[in-house]
C-alpha positions in Angstrom: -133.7 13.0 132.0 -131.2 11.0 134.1 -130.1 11.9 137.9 -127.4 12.8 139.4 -126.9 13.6 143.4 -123.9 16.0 144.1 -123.3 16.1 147.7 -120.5 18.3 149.3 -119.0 18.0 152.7 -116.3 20.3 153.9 -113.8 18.3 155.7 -110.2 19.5 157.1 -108.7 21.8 154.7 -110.5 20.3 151.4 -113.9 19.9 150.3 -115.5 16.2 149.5 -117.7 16.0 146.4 -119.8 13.0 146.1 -121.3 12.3 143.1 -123.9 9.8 142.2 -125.7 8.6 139.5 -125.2 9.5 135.5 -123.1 12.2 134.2 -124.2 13.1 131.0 -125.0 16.7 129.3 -128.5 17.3 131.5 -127.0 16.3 134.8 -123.4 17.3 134.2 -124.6 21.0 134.5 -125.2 20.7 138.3 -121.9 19.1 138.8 -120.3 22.0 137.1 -122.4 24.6 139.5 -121.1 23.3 142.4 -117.3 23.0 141.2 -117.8 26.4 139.6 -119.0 27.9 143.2 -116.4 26.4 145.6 -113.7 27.4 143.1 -115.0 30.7 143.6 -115.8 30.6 147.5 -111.7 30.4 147.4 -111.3 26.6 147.7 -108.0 25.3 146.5 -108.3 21.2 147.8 -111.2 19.3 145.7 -111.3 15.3 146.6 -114.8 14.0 144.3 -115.8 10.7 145.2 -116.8 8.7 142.5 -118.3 5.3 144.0 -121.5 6.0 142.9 -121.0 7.2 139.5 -122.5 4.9 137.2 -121.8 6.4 133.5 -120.1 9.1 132.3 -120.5 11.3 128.5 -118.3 13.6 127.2 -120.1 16.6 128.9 -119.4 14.5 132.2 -116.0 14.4 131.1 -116.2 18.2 130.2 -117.1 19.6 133.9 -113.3 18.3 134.6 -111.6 18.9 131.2 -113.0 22.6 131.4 -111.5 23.3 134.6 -108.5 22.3 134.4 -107.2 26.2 133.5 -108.5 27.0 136.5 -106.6 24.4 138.6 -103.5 25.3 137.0 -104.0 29.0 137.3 -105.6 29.0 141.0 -103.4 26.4 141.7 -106.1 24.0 143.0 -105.6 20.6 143.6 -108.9 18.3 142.0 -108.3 14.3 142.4 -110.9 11.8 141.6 -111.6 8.8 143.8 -112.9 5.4 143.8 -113.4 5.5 140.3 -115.2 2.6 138.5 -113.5 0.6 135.9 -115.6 1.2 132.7 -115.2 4.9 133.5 -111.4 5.0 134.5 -111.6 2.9 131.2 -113.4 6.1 129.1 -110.8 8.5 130.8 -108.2 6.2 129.1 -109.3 6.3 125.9 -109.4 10.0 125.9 -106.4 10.4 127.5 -108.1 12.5 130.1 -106.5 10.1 132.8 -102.6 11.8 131.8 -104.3 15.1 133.4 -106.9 14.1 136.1 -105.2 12.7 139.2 -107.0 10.1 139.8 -106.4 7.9 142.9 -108.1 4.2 144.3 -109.3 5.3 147.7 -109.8 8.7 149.8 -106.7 7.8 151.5 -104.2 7.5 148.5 -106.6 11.0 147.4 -105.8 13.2 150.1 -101.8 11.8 150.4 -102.3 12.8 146.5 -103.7 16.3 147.8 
């Protein structure tokens, strides 16, 4: 079973998820608790830090796909950060990249925000 820590900071007027480790179908599930409880608590800004995400799977890839009715229809704003090249890279090949926003740092995130 792999690991993955999810850590969430409130910060101004969005909420920082940092996520470490491997997201695949076992660990993708806690990911997908957190998002699915802050989208609920009324939180419309997400920035998720990627630096220490290692590997991603299609379920990985799935906590974001599957929520992007919700971001349209809540209108919350979800942008990845600091993501590493062989993943940006898997997000490419899927095509997942034309409907995450994904941006280089937290800077260009929240300006993204």
């Amino acid at each position: 079973m792999t690991k993955v820590d999810v850590n969430v900071v409130q910060e101004n007027d969005f909420t920082l998820i940092k996520v470490d480790g491997e997201l695949d179908a076992s660990s993708s599930v806690e990911l997908d608790t957190v998002l699915q409880k802050h989208i609920d608590d009324g939180n419309k800004k997400f920035l998720i830090d990627c630096v220490g995400l290692t590997y991603i799977s299609s379920a990985g890839i799935g906590v974001f796909t599957s929520r992007l009715d919700d971001v349209q229809l809540k209108n919350i704003s979800l942008v990845l950060f600091n993501v590493a090249e062989n993943i940006k890279s898997v997000f490419e090949i899927l095509g997942v990249d034309q409907f995450l926003n994904l941006a280089t740092n937290k800077e260009e995130a929240i300006q993204t925000l």
